[in-house]
C-alpha positions in Angstrom: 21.7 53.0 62.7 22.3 54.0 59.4 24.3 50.9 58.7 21.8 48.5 59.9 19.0 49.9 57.3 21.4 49.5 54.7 22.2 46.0 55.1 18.5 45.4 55.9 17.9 47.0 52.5 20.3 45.1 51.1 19.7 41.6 52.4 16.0 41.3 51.3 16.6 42.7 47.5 18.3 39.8 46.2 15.4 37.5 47.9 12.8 39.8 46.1 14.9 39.4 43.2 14.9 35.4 43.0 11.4 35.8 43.3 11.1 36.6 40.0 11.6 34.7 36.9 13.9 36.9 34.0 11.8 37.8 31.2 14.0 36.9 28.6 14.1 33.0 30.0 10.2 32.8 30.0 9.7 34.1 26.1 12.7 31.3 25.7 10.4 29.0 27.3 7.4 29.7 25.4 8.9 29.9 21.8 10.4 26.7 22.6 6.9 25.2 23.5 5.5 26.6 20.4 8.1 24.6 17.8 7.4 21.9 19.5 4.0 22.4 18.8 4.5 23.0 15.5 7.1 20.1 14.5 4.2 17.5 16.2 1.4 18.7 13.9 3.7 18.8 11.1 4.8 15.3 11.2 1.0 14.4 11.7 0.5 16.0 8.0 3.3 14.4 6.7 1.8 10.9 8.0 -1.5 11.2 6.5 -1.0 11.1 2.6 1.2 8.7 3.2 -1.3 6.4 5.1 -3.9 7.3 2.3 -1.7 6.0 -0.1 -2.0 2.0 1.1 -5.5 2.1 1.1 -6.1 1.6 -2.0 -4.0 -0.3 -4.5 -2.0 -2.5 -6.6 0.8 -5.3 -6.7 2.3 -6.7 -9.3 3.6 -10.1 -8.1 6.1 -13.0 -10.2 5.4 -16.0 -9.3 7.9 -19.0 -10.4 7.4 -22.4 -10.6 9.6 -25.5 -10.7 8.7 -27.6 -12.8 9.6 -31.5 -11.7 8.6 -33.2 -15.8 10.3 -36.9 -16.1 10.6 -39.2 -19.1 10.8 -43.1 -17.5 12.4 -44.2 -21.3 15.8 -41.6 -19.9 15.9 -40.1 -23.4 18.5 -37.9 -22.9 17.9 -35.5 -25.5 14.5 -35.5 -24.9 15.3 -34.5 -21.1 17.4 -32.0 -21.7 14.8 -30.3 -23.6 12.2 -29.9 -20.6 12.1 -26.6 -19.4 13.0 -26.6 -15.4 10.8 -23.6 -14.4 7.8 -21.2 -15.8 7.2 -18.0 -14.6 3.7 -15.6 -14.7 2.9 -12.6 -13.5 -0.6 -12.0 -11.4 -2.2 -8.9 -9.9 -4.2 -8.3 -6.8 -6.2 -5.3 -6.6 -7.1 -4.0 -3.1 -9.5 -1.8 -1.3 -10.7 -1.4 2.4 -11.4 -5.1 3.1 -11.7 -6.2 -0.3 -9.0 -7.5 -2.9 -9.2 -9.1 -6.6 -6.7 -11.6 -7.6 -5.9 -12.5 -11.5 -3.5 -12.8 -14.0 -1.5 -10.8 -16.5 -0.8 -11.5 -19.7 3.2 -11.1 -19.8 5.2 -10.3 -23.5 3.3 -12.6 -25.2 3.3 -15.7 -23.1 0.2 -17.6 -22.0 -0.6 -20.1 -19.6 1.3 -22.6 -21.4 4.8 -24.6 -21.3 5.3 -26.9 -24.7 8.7 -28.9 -25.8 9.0 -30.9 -28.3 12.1 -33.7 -29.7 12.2 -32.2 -33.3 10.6 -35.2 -34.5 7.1 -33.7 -34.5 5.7 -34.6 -30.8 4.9 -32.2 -29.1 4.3 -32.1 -25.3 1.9 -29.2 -23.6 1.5 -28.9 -20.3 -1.3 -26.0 -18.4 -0.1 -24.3 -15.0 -2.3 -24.7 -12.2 -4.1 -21.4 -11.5 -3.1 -19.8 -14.6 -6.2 -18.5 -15.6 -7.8 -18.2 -12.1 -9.5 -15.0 -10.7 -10.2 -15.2 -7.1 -12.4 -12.2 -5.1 -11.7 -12.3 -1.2 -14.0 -10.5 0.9 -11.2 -10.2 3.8 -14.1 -8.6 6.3 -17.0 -10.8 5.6 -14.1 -14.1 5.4 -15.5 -14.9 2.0 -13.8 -16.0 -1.2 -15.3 -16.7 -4.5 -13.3 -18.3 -7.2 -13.4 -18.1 -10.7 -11.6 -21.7 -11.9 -11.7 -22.9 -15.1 -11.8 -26.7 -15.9 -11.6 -28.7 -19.4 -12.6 -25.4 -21.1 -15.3 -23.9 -18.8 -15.6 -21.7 -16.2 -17.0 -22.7 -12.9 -17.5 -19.9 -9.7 -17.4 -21.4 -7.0 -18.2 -19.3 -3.4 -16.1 -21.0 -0.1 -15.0 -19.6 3.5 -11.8 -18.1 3.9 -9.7 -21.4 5.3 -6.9 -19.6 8.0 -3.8 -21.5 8.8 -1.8 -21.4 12.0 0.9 -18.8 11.0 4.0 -18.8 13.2 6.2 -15.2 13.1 9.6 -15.5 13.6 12.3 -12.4 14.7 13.5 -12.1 11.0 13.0 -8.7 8.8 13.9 -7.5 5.7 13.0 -4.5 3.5 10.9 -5.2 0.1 10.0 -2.3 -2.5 10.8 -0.1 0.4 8.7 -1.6 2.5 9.7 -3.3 6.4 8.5 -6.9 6.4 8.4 -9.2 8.6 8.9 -13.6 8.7 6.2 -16.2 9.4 5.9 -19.8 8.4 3.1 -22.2 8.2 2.5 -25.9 7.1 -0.6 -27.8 5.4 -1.4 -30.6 4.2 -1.7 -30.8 0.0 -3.5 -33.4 -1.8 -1.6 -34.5 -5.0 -2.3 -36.8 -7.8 0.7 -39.0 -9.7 -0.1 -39.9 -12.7 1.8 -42.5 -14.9 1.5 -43.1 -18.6 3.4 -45.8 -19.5 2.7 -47.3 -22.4 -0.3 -45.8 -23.7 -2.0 -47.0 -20.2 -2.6 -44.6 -17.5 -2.3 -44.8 -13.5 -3.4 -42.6 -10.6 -1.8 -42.8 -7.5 -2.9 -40.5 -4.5 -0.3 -39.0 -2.3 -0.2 -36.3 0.6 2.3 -33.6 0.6 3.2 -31.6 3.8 3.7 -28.1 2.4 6.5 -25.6 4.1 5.4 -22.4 3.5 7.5 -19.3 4.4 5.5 -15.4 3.9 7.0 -11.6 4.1 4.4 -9.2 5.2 4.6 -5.7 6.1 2.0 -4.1 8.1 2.6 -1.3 6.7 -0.1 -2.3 4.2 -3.0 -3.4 6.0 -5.8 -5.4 5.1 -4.6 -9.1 5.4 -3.9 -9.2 1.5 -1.4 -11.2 -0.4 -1.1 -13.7 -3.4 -3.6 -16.4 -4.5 -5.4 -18.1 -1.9 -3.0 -17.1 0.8 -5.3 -13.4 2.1 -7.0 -13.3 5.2 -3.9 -14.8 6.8 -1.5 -12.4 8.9 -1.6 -8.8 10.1 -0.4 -7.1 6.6 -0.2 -7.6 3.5 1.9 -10.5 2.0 4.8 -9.2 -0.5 6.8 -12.7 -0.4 5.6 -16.1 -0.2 8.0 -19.3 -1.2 5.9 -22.4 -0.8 7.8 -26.3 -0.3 5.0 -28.5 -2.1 6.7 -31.4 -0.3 8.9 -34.2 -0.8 6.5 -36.4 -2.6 5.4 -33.5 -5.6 9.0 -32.3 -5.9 7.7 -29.1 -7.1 8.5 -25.7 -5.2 6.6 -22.4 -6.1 7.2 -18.8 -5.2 5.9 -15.3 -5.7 7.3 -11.9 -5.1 6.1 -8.6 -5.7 7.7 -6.8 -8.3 6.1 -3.4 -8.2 3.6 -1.6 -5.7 1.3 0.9 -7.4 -1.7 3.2 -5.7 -3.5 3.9 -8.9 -6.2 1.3 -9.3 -9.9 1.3 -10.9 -11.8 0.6 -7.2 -15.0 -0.9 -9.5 -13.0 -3.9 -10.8 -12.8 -5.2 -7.2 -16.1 -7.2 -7.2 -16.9 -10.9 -7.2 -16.8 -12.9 -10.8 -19.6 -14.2 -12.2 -18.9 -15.8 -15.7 -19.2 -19.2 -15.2 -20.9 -22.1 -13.7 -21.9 -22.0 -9.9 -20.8 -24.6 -7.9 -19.7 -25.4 -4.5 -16.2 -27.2 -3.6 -17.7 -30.0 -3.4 -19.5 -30.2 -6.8 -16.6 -28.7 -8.1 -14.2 -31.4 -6.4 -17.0 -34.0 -8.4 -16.1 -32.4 -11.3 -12.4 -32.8 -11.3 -12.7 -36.1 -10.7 -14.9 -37.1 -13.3 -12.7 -35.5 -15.8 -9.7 -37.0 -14.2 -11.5 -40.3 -15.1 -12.5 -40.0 -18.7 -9.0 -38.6 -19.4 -7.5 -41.9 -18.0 -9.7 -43.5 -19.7 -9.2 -41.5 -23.6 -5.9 -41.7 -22.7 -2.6 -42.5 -24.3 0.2 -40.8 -25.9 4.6 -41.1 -25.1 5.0 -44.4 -22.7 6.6 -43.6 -19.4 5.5 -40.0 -19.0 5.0 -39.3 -15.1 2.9 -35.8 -14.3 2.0 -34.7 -10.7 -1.5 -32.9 -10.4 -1.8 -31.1 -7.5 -5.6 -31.2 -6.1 
């Protein structure tokens, strides 16, 4: 009898037992729980500067231009001396929806190229958009333009114009910065001219224009260089732009350095200048397209294209 209480006794211990979870294996439990906790909300501070530090900002971007100069007469030596490509440097300022676009004066260059035969001519030629400032509103879809034309400013107001942006599986890193590929294509407007002679000739043409952007999301606010904001889902750190077989003339830019300290009260719309709309500025253009073919002159067999 005394043998059957005793494995009675001993065959409902261990059940009690298993009942039970061990002490040590439920503080385990809990101080695991509690890192965990604690690695989670420290990886959420960590995140937050650095999401602060895109808000606001600046990019310095290079942009290089090929330059596409011909001398009909095949002066050699005069050929030779045309420079191939010009490069600037521009800046966009950005903030919450808003961004500033302009350009920097680099080592003591200006918006100039000039060559000359050693003979005494000398031949200058402006680069498009070298002195332009351009305000985007990216929120509102607004962009107002400061453009200067035969030595006067005009500001002109327009709509942000969107193009049909394609993004491919490519990505590479720039200034430390995951970027992704998309490509577009427009149609340009361009303008041959011809001075042959002393007489000049305009001949309209139409460009389709590859165009090939970087952008990282990991600035947001749709920014990027010149007229190309409002476009894709980041910012835009690369942009190489194919002006077509017709202009012959191929463009880039590229950002050069990324910097968070920026004065937020110079982002605001320009307004030295003449107000105009495209249109009247369009009327513009062409009237002083006109009276310089008309005054014109200088080397025979000099061929420019204008891009509209």
């Amino acid at each position: 009898m005394g043998l059957i209480r005793l494995l009675t006794f001993i065959n409902v211990k261990p059940r009690w037992l298993n009942l039970c979870r061990p002490p040590g294996e439920l503080a385990l439990s809990k101080q695991f729980l509690f890192m965990k906790r604690l690695l989670i909300a420290s990886a959420m501070l960590i995140a937050i500067p650095s999401l602060a530090q895109v808000k606001d900002g600046k990019i310095l971007y290079e942009r290089t231009m090929q330059l596409q100069i011909r001398i009909a007469d095949d002066n050699p030596a005069m050929q030779n001396m045309i420079p191939k490509e010009r490069k600037d440097k521009f800046e966009l300022l950005f903030t919450e929806g808003k961004s500033l676009w302009q350009p920097v004066e680099d080592d003591g260059q200006n918006d100039e190229t000039a060559f000359g035969d050693g003979s005494g001519m000398r031949m200058v030629f402006r680069m498009p958009g070298s002195n332009d400032v351009v305000f985007h509103n990216i929120t509102e879809g607004k962009k107002v333009e400061q453009r200067e034309l035969a030595e006067k400013n005009y500001i002109i107001t327009d709509s942000i114009r969107k193009l049909n942006w394609k993004v491919v599986g490519e990505t590479k890193v720039i200034l430390g910065h995951n970027c992704m590929k998309a490509t577009s294509q427009r149609m340009q407007e361009s303008f041959r001219m011809t001075m042959d002679n002393g007489e000049a000739k305009r001949e309209k043409v139409m460009d389709t224009m590859n165009i090939v952007a970087w952008f990282t999301s990991e600035i947001p606010g749709s920014f990027g260089p010149d007229m190309y904001q409002g476009q894709l889902p980041g910012t835009i750190l690369e942009l190489e732009i194919n002006n077509g077989t017709n202009s012959g003339r191929n463009s880039s830019f590229k950002a050069v350095e990324i910097s968070p300290k920026i004065d937020i009260a110079k982002v605001k719309e320009p307004s030295k200048g003449k107000k105009s709309t495209p249109e009247e500025f369009a009327k513009e253009r062409e009237k002083m397209m006109q009276e310089m073919m008309q005054n014109g002159g200088g080397p025979g067999g000099m061929r420019i294209n204008i891009r509209n």
